[in-house]
C-alpha positions, 0 to 999 in steps of 0.5 A: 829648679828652673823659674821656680828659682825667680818666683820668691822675687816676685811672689811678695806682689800677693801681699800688696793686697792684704798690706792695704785691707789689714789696717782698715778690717784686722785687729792692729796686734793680728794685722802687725803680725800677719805682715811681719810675718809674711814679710819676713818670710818672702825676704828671706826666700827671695835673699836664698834665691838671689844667693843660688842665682849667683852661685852660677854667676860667680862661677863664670868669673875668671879666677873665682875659687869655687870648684871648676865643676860648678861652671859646667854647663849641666849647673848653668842650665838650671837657672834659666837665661843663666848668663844674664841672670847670674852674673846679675845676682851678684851685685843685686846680692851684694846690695841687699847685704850692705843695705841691711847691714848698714839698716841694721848698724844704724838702728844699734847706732840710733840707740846707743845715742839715745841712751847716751843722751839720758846719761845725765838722768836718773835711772827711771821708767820715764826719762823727762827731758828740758827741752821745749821741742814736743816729742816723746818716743819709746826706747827699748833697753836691749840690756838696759832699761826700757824708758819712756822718753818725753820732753817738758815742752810736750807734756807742758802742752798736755792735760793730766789725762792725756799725759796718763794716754801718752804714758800709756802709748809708749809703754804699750810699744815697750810692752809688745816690743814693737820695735822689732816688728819695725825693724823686721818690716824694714830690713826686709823691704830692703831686701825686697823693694816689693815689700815697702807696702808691708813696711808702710801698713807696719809702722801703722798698725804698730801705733794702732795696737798702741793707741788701743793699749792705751785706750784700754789701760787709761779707760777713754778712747776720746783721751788717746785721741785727744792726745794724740791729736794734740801732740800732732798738732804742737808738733807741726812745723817744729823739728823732729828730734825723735831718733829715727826708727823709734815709735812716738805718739804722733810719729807714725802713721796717719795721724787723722786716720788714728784719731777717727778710728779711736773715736768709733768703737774698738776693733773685735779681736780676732786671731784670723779673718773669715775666707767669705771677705774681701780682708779674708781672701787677701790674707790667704792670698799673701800667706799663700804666697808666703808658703809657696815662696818657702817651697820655691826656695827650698825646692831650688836650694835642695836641687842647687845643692844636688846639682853642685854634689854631682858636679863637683869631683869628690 
């Protein structure tokens, strides 16, 4: 097993580059999805490593109920400076767990509360809140149904075609299930703190691929922008009442960066870049990463389960 055992760890710093060219050179719904893949990937293999490493680390505390044979030296010399690594692995383990756990139960949380605060309401694709903050956001129904949530002070500020922009946009993140790429995104740069560029570049794209949705379904790129613009600007300074996690109009990404983009022309749709780019070379360097990550992986699972097989006295 050896290194082999470390290298998922570090192995997301190849994606830093791709994290940084897919939003300015891919297409938003290709870019998303190359990173939520990648990052997803590369968590879950360096979380698998971070569990073998520990394996040997919690063999060595006294009165832990694993097998004496797990302890024996030929199991220890698999993981390289098994000492120091090991007993490591356990809280490093042991803190991914409850931070994704506590991720993934305050996301549940975040919108079963947003649900409960549209009780009120009739059952309709568009939940119009009376509140004069101006915010709107998307909320998945996980069961229920998807709504558009959108306060009168935000629409009060917005002329008819860039309420159609806004509408469209929220819709685009219902459509695409956008919010299960955030939350991949997220759960795995806690796993992984090498992975926040890809959970930066995520929350990006996803509004991208929104504003282009949108921008193809009202007609007019300069109405998306005007939208967006607009809705960034009666914002500002307010406080947010958006639940966090969620996708809004104006919540996410570089607001400038989006305006700019809508207002040249729309990006070509392709499913992969060319090897003879710069955006090319760093895509197959992070899925390189990806797939050698998954090697390391299972290589040092198998070889973890074989070394435990024969150490342990049937």
């Amino acid at each position: 097993m050896g290194v082999f055992v470390f290298l998922p760890l570090v192995l997301p710093l190849t994606a830093w580059p791709i994290a940084r060219l897919a939003e300015q050179h891919l297409h938003p719904r290709t870019a998303t999805r190359l990173l939520t893949g990648v990052a997803a990937v590369m968590a879950a293999c360096s979380t698998l490593c971070l569990a073998l490493v520990m394996v040997v680390g919690t063999a060595q505390l006294p009165g832990n109920p694993l097998p004496d044979g797990w302890s024996d030296p030929e199991v220890r010399a698999a993981v390289p400076y098994d000492e120091v690594a090991g007993k490591a692995a356990i809280p490093a383990l042991l803190a991914v767990l409850v931070v994704c756990g506590r991720t993934w139960w305050r996301h549940a949380r975040v919108r079963r509360r947003a649900h409960r605060a549209l009780a009120g309401l009739r059952d309709t694709e568009v939940a119009v809140l009376p509140d004069g903050a101006p915010y709107a956001y998307a909320l998945p129904g996980g069961g229920r149904r998807d709504r558009v949530v959108v306060t009168t002070g935000l629409l009060e500020c917005l002329e008819p075609a860039e309420r159609r922009a806004l509408f469209a946009h929220e819709r685009a993140h219902l459509s695409a299930r956008h919010h299960r790429f955030l939350l991949t995104v997220r759960l795995a740069a806690q796993a992984n703190p090498f992975l926040r560029p890809l959970r930066t570049a995520v929350s990006y794209t996803t509004e991208r691929w929104a504003d282009e949705d949108a921008a193809r379904t009202v007609g007019s790129r300069r109405a998306v922008a005007r939208a967006i613009g607009k809705a960034a600007l009666v914002s500002r300074g307010a406080p947010s009442a958006t639940p966090a996690g969620l996708a809004g109009l104006a919540a996410a990404g570089p607001v400038p960066r989006r305006v700019a983009a809508l207002l040249g022309p729309a990006p070509a749709v392709r499913t992969w870049p060319s090897l003879f780019t710069a955006v090319g070379v760093a895509a197959w360097g992070a899925a390189t990463g990806a797939v050698v990550s998954a090697m390391s992986s299972a290589n040092s699972a198998v070889t973890m389960v074989l070394i435990l097989h024969a150490a342990t006295p049937l």
